[in-house]
Backbone as CSV, one residue per row, in Angstrom:
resi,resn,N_x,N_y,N_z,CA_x,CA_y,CA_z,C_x,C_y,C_z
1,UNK,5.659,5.160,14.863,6.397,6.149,14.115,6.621,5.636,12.683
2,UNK,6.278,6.345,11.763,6.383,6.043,10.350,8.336,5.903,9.950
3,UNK,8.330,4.968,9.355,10.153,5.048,8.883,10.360,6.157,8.086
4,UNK,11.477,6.238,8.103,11.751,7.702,6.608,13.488,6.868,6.307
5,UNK,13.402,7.215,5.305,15.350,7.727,4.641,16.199,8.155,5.738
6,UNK,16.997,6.526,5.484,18.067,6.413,6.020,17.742,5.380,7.679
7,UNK,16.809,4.835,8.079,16.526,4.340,8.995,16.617,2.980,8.392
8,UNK,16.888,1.523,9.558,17.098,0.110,9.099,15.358,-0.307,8.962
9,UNK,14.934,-1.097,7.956,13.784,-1.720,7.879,13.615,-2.733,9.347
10,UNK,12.385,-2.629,10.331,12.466,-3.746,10.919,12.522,-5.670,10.678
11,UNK,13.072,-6.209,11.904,12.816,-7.906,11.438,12.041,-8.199,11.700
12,UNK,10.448,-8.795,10.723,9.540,-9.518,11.389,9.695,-10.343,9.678
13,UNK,8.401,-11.046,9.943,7.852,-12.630,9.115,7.490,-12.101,8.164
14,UNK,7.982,-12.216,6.984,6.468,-11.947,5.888,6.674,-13.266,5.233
15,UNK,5.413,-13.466,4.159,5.681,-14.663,3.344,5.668,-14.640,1.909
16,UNK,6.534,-15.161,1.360,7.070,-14.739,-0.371,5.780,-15.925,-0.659
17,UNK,5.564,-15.866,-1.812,4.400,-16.378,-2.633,5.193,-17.174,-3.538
18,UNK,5.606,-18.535,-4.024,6.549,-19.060,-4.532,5.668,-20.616,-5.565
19,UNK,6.050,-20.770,-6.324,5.469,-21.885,-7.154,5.657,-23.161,-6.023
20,UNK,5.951,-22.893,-4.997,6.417,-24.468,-4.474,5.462,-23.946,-3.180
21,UNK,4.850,-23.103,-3.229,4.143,-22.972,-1.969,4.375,-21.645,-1.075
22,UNK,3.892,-20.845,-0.124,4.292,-20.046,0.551,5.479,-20.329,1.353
23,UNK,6.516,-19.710,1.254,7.782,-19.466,1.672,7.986,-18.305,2.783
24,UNK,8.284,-18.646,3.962,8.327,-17.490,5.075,9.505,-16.905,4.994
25,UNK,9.840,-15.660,5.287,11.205,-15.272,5.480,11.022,-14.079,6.257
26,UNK,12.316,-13.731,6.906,12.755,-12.792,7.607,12.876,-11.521,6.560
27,UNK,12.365,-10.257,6.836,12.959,-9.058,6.189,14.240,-8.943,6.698
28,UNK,15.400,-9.081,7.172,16.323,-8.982,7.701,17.173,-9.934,6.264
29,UNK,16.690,-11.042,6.665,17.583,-12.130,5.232,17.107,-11.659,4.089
30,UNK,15.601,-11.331,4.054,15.071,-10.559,2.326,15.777,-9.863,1.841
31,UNK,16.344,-8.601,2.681,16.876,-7.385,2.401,18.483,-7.198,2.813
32,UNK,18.845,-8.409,3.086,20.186,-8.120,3.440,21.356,-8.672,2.321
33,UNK,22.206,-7.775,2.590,23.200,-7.678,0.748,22.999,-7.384,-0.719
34,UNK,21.656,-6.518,-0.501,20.912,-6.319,-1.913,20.232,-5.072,-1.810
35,UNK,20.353,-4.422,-2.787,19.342,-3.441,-3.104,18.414,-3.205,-3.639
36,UNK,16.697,-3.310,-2.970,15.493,-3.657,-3.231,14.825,-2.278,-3.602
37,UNK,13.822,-2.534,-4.159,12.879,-1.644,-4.813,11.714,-2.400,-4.444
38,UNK,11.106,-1.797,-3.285,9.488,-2.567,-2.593,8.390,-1.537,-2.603
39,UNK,7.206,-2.110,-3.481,6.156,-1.162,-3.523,5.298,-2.276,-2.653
40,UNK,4.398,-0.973,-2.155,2.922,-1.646,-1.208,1.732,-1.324,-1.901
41,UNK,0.911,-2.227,-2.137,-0.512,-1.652,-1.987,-1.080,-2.025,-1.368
42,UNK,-2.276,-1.374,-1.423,-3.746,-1.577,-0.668,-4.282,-3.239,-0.624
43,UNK,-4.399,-3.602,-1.824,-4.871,-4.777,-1.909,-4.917,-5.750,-3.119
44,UNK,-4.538,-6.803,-3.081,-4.357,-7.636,-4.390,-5.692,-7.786,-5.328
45,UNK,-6.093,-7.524,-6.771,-7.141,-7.565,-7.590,-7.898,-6.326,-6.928
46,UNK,-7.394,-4.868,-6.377,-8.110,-3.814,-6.528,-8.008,-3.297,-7.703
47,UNK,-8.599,-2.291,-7.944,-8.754,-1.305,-9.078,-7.033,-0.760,-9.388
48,UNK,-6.911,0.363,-8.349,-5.963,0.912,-9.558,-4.220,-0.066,-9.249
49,UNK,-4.317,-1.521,-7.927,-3.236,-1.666,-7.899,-3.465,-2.647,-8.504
50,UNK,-4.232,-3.401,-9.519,-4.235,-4.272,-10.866,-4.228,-3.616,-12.140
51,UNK,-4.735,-1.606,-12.291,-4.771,-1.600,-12.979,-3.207,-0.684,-13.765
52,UNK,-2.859,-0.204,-12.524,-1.573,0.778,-12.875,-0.184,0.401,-11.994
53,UNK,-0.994,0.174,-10.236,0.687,-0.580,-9.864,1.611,-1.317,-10.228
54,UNK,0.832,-2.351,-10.090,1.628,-3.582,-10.151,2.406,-3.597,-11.811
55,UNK,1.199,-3.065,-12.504,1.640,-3.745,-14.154,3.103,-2.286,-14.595
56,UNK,3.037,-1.400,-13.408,3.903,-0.186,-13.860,5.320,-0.486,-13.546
57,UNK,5.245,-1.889,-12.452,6.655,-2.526,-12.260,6.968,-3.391,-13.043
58,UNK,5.800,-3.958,-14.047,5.672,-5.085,-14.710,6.830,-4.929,-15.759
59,UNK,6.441,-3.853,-16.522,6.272,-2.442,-17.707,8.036,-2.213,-17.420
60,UNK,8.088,-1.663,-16.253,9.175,-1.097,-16.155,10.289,-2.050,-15.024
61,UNK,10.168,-2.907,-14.959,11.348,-3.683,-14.624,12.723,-4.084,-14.743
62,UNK,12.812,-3.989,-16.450,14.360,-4.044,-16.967,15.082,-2.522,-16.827
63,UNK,13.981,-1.696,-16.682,14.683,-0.688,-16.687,15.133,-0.130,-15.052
64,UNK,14.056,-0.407,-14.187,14.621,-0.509,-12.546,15.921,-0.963,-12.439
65,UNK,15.936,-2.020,-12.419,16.884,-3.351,-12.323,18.221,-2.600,-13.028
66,UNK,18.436,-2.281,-14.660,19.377,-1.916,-14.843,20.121,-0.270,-14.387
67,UNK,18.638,0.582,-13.178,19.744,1.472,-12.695,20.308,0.661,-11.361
68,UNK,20.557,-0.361,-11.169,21.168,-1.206,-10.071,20.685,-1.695,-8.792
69,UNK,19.183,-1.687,-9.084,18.268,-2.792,-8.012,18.059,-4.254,-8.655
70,UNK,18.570,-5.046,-7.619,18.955,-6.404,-7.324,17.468,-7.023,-7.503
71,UNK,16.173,-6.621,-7.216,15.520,-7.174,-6.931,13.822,-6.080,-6.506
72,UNK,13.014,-6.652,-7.479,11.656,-5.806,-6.977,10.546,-6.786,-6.507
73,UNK,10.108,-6.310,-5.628,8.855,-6.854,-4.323,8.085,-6.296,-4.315
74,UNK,6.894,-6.729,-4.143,5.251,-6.142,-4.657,4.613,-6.655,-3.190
75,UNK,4.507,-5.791,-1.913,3.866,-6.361,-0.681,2.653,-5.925,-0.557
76,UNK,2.065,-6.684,0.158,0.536,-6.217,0.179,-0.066,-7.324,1.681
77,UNK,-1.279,-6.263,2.802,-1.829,-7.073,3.809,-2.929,-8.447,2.692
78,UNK,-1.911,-9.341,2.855,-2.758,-10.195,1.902,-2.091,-11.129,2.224
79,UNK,-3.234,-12.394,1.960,-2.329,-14.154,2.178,-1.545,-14.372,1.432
80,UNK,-0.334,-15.351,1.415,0.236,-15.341,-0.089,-0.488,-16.795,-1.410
81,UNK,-1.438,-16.933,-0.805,-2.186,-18.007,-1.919,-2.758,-16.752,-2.489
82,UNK,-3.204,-15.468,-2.405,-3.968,-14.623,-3.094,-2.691,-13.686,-3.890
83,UNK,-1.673,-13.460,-3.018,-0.737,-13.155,-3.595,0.485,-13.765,-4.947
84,UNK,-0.286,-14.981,-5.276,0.208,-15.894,-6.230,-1.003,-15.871,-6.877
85,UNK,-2.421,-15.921,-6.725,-3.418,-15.475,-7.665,-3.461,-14.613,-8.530
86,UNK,-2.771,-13.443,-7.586,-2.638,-11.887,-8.529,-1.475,-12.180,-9.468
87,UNK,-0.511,-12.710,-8.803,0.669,-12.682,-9.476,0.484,-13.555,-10.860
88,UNK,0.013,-14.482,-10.935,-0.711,-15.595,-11.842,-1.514,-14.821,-12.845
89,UNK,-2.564,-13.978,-12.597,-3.501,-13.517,-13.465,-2.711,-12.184,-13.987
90,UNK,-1.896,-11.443,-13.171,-0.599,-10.103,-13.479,-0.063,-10.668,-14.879
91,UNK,0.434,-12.298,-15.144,1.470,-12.736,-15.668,3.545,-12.239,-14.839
92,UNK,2.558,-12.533,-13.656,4.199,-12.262,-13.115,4.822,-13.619,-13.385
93,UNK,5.855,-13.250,-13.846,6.872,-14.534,-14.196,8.016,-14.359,-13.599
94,UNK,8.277,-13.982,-12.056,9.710,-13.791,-11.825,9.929,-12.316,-11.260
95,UNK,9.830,-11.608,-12.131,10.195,-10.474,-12.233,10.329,-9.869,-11.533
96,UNK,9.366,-10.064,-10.486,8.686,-9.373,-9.413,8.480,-10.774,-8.260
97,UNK,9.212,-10.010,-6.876,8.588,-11.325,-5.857,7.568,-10.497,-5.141
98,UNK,6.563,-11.266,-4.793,5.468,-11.181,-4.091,5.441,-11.784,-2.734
99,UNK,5.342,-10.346,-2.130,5.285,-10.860,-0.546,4.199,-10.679,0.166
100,UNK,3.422,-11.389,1.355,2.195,-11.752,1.528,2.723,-10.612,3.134
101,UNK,1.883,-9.790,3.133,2.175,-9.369,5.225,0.795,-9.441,5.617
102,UNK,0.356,-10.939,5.770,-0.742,-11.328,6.170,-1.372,-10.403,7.274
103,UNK,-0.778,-10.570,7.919,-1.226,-9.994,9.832,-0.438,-8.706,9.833
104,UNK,-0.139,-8.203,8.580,0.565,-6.695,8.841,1.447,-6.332,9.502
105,UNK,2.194,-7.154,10.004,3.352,-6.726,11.039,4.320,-6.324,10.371
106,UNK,4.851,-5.982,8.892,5.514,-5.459,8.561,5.055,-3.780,8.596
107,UNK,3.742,-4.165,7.899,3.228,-2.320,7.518,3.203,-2.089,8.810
108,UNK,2.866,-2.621,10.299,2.531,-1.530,11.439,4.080,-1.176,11.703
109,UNK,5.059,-2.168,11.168,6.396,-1.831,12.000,6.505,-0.714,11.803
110,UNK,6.731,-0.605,10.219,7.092,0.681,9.671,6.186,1.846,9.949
111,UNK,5.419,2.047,10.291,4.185,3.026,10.547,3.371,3.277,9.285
112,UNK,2.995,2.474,8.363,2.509,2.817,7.239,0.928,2.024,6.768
113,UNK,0.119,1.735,8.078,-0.890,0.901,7.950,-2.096,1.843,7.822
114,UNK,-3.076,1.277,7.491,-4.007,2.696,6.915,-5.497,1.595,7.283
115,UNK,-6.462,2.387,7.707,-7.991,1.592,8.064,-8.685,1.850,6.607
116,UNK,-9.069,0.810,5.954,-9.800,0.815,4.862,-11.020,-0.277,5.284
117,UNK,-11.402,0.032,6.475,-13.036,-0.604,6.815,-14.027,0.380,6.161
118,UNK,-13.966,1.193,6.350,-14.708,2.240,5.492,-15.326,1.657,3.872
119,UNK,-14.175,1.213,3.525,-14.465,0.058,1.751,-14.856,-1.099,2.256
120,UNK,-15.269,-1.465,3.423,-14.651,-3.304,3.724,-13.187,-4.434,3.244
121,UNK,-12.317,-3.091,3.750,-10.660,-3.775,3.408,-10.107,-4.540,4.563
122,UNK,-10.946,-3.586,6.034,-9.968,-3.803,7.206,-8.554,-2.631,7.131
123,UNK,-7.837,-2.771,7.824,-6.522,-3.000,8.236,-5.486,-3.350,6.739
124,UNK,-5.233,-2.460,6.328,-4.424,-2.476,5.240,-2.951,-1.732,5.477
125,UNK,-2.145,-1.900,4.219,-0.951,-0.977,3.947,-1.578,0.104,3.129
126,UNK,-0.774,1.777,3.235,-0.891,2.587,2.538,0.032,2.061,1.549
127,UNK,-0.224,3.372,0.234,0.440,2.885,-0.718,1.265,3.836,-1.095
128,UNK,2.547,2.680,-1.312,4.474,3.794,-1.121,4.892,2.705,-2.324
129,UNK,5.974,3.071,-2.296,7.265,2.276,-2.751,8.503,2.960,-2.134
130,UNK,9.377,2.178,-1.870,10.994,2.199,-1.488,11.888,1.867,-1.983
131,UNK,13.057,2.337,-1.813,14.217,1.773,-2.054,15.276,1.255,-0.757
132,UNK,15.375,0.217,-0.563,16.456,-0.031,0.588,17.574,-0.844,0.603
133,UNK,18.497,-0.187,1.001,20.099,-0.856,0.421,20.413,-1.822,1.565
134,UNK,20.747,-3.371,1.430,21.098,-3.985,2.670,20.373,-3.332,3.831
135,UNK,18.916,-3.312,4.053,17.851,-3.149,4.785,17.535,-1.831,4.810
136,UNK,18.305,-0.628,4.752,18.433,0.789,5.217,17.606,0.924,3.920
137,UNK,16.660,2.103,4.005,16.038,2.874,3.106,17.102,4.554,2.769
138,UNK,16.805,3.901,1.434,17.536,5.458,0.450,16.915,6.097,0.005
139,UNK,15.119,5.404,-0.713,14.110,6.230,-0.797,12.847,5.667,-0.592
140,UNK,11.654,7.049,-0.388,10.595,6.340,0.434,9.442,7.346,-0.244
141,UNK,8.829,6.805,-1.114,7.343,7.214,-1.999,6.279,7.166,-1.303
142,UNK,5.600,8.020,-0.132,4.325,7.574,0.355,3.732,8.518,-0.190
143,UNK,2.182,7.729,-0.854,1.438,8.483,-1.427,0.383,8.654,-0.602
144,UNK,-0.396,10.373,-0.952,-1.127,10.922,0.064,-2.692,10.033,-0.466
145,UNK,-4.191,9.941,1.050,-4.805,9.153,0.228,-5.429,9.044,-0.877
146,UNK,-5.451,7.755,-1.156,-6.487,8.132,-2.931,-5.319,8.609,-3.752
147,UNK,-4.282,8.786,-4.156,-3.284,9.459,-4.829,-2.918,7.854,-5.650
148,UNK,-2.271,8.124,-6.176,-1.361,7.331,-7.493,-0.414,8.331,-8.105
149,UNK,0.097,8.470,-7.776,1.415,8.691,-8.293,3.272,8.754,-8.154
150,UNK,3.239,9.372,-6.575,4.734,8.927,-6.067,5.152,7.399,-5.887
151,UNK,4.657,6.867,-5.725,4.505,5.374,-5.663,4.915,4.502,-6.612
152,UNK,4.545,4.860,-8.204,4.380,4.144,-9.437,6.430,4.160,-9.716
153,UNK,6.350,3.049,-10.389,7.407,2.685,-10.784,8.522,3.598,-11.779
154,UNK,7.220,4.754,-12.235,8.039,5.722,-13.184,8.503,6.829,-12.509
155,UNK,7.981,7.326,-10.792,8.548,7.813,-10.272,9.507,7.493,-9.814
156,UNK,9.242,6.539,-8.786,10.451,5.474,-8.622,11.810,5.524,-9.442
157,UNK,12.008,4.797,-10.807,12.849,5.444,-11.852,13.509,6.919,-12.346
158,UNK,12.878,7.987,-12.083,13.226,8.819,-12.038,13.755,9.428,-11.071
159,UNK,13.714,8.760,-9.403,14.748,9.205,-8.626,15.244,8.188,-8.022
160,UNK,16.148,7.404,-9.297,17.127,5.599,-9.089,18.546,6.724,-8.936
C-alpha cells in the first residue's frame, strides 16, 4: 500500500552518506523531532535528477528551510559511496543529507518502488518529495511516470 498524508513513515535501515564514511540509521531516529523535506529519485548521475532535482533543492534550500524545515534529504535505491559521488560532483556541502536505500526497503515500505529494468535501472524509487513532521507525513509529491514536476523543490515551496 502506497503511504499518503497523515500516516507514520515506516522503521527500517537506510544509510546517510557522510565524509567519515557511510553512516546507518533508523528512519524512526532520522525523522524523529524534526520536520523533514525528503525528495526521491530514480537514480544518482541520471539525466533529469542531476539535471533539475537535486540542484532545485540545491537552488532552493535557504528558502525551504526558512518556511520551517529542519532539514532536507535527497534518497535514492543507491549505495551511499555513489551517493557521496553525486553529492561531491552536485557540490553538496551540507545542505542536503544524502541517504543511500540500497536494498530499497524504505521505497517498498512506503509503496513507492517502480521497475526501471526496462532502462537497465532494476528496482528503483519513483520520484516524489515529502514533507514529514516527527515521522508523520503532511505532504506527499508523487510524480506520474516520466513527469518532473510535483516533486521539484519549487513545488514543494509553494505548498510549505
Amino acid at each position: 500500500m502506497t503511504i499518503k498524508v497523515g500516516d507514520k513513515l515506516p522503521n527500517v535501515t537506510v544509510t546517510q552518506a557522510t565524509a567519515e564514511g557511510p553512516k546507518p540509521v533508523s528512519t524512526d531516529e532520522f525523522f524523529k523531532g524534526r520536520k523533514v523535506a525528503l525528495f526521491a529519485v530514480p537514480g544518482a548521475f541520471t539525466p533529469t535528477c542531476s539535471a533539475k532535482h537535486l540542484p532545485g533543492f540545491k537552488q532552493h534550500a535557504a528558502e525551504v528551510k526558512a518556511k520551517g524545515i529542519d532539514t532536507i534529504a535527497c534518497i535514492s535505491v543507491n549505495d551511499p559511496f555513489v551517493m557521496k559521488a553525486w553529492a561531491k560532483d552536485q557540490g553538496i556541502d551540507g545542505e542536503i543529507l544524502m541517504l543511500a536505500d540500497g536494498n530499497g526497503e524504505f521505497t517498498k515500505a512506503i509503496g513507492l518502488e517502480m521497475d526501471g529494468a526496462r532502462v537497465g535501472l532494476g528496482q528503483r524509487s519513483q520520484r516524489y518529495s515529502l514533507v514529514a513532521k516527527d515521522g508523520v507525513v503532511t505532504q506527499l509529491n508523487v510524480e506520474a511516470p516520466g513527469e518532473f514536476r510535483v516533486s521539484s523543490a519549487e513545488h514543494l515551496l509553494e505548498n510549505l
